[in-house]
Residue, then its C-alpha position, 0 to 999 in steps of 0.5 A: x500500500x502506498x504510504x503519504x505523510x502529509x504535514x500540515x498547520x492548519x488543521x482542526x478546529x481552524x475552518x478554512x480552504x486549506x483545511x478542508x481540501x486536506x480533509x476531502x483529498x484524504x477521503x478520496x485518496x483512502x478510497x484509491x487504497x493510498x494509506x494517508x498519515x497527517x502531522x497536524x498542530x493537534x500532535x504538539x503543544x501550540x500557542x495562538x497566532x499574534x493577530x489571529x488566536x484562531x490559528x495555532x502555532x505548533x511548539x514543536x522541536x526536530x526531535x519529535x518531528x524526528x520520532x514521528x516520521x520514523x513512526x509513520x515511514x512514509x514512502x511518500x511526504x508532502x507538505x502543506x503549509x509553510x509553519x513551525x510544522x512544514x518548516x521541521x519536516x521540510x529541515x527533516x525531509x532535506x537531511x534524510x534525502x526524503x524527496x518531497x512536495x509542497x503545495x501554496x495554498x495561501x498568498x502568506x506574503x499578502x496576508x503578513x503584509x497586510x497585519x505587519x509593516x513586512x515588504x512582500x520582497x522579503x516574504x517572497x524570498x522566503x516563500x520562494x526557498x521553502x517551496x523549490x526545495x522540493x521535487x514540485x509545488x502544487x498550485x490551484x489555478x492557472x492565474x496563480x501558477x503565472x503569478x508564482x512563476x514571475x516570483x522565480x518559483x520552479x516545479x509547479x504542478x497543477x492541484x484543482x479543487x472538488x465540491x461535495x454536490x450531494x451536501x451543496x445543492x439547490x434547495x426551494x428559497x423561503x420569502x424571507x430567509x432569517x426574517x431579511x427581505x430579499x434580495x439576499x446578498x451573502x459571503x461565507x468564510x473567515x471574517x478576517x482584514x485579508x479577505x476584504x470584507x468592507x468591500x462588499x459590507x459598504x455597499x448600497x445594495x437593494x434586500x439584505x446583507x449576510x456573512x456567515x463566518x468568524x474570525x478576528x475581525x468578527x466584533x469590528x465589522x459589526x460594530x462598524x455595519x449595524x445593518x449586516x446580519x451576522x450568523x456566526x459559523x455554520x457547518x454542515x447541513x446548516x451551512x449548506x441550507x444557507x448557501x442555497x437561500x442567497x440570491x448572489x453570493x459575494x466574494x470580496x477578497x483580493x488575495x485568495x488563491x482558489x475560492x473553495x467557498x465560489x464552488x460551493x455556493x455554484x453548486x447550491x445554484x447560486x450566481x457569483x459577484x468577485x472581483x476580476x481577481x486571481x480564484x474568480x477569474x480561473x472559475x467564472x472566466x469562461x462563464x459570465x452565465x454563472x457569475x459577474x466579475x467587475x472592478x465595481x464590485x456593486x454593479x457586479x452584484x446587481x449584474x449577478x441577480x440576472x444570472x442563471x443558477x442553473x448554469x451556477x450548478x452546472x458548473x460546479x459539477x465540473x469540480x469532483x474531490x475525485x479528479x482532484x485527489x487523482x490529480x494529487x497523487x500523480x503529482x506526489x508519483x511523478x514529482x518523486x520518480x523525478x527527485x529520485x532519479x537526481x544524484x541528490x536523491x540516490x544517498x541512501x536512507x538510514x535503514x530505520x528511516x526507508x520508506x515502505x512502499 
């Protein structure tokens, strides 16, 4: 059976894109008969994130990284994020000549930038040396490959993302979904300064505006739109029944690389307004029928009530969680066929620490 350790900072309780593209690629992976081991904050004592005590950083020492490898013998690692954990099993993968691979889920240089006077030169640098060192990079879209290539990254491979349309799905609308009149304008996803929410909350827009999330910029925003219905964090069916009642769905950011929350709201048949951005521009492109994308964000959202929620879903179902995670682990095959091959690669491994197939 074939062995993937796969090292990652973001993990449960934390909701995000991240997090839930792990979670769904390990379902599809375990039904291919690939053996999936996770190394997650949950294994190690943590200390919230400054900024934003949601995320935490895992307090972890090479050692017990050390311990945990040897325990899982992997015959294949990947890593997922760039933190305390991704840095000591990137620093173990290189010392024990273990080919590996890295995905770039999050714009982490736009992300710091906006929280601490950091220059994005400095942050890129870092990004670009963690990520070449290993045998690929796995990007979501076209827009951020291009994007990631002019920062001088190298072995990038392409990671698309799924949608679980058995739990998304069109539903019949309420005349007034939580007691607001319609038009029902809605974002989901973590209620942070990167995601650019002011953007749509200022907005004079015709029915009601909704988010559905938490985060650190949760208490701010609502102090500051007394007007927005806030839900707090939904999961599930809840979230699901939600995405369906929204007449457009809004997705503001600027610095996302994909949009998971685009496809799920698509297939609950719900048309999409966004900026022309990297994530919407590689998703409704070439489908102004599903969504409106514009520099104006409102007349974007105007535009949207037009569109067909018929063509929303259809295009959602283009995304399976099964084609994705086949995509990944041809990735994981070939990136380390590749290294493999390489003189770095041929110095055997101690024989505790060989790989099992």
């Amino acid at each position: 059976m074939t062995r993937i350790t796969i090292v990652s900072d973001a993990w449960y309780p934390q909701v995000n894109g991240v997090v839930r593209s792990i979670e769904n690629t390990n379902r599809e992976l375990e039904r291919m008969g690939v053996e999936v081991a996770m190394i997650t904050p949950a294994d190690f004592r943590s200390l919230p994130c400054p900024t934003y005590p949601e995320i935490r950083l895992s307090v972890a020492l090479p050692g017990q990284i050390a311990a945990v490898m040897e325990q899982h013998q992997p015959a294949y690692v990947h890593i997922a994020t760039e933190g305390p954990l991704g840095m000591l099993a990137r620093r173990w993968c290189l010392r024990h000549h273990m080919p590996f691979t890295t995905s770039y889920h999050t714009r982490f240089p736009e992300y710091v930038a906006a929280r601490f006077p950091i220059p994005q030169s400095w942050l890129y640098a870092y990004m670009r040396w963690f990520h070449n060192a290993g045998g690929a990079c796995m990007v979501a879209t076209q827009s951020l490959e291009t994007d990631l290539l002019s920062h001088g990254f190298r072995n990038l491979k392409r990671w698309s993302r799924g949608i679980d349309a058995t739990l998304f799905h069109p539903r019949p609308q309420t005349p007034a979904p939580l007691g607001l009149p319609r038009p029902l304008f809605m974002t989901v996803g973590r209620v942070a300064v990167e995601k650019n929410l002011d953007a749509f909350l200022s907005l004079d827009l015709p029915g009601s505006r909704v988010v559905v999330g938490d985060g650190p910029a949760r208490a701010d925003l609502q102090a500051a739109y007394p007007g927005v219905h806030f839900t707090g964090a939904k999961f599930g069916e809840e979230l699901a029944a939600l995405y369906a009642e929204a007449d457009v769905f809004v997705f503001p950011s600027k610095t996302d690389t994909f949009g998971n929350t685009i496809i799920e709201s698509l297939a609950s048949g719900v048309p999409v307004a966004a900026f022309p951005v990297m994530g919407p521009v590689d998703i409704l492109g070439d489908h102004p029928q599903a969504g409106a994308l514009g520099d104006d964000l409102r007349a974007a959202c105007l535009a949207a009530l037009d569109c067909s929620r018929e063509a929303a879903r259809a295009l959602a179902l283009t995304y399976s969680w099964e084609a994705a995670s086949r995509q990944f682990l041809d990735n994981v095959l070939e990136a380390n066929k590749a290294r493999a091959s390489t003189r770095f690669f041929r110095i055997p491994l101690p024989a505790r620490l060989k790989p099992r197939a």
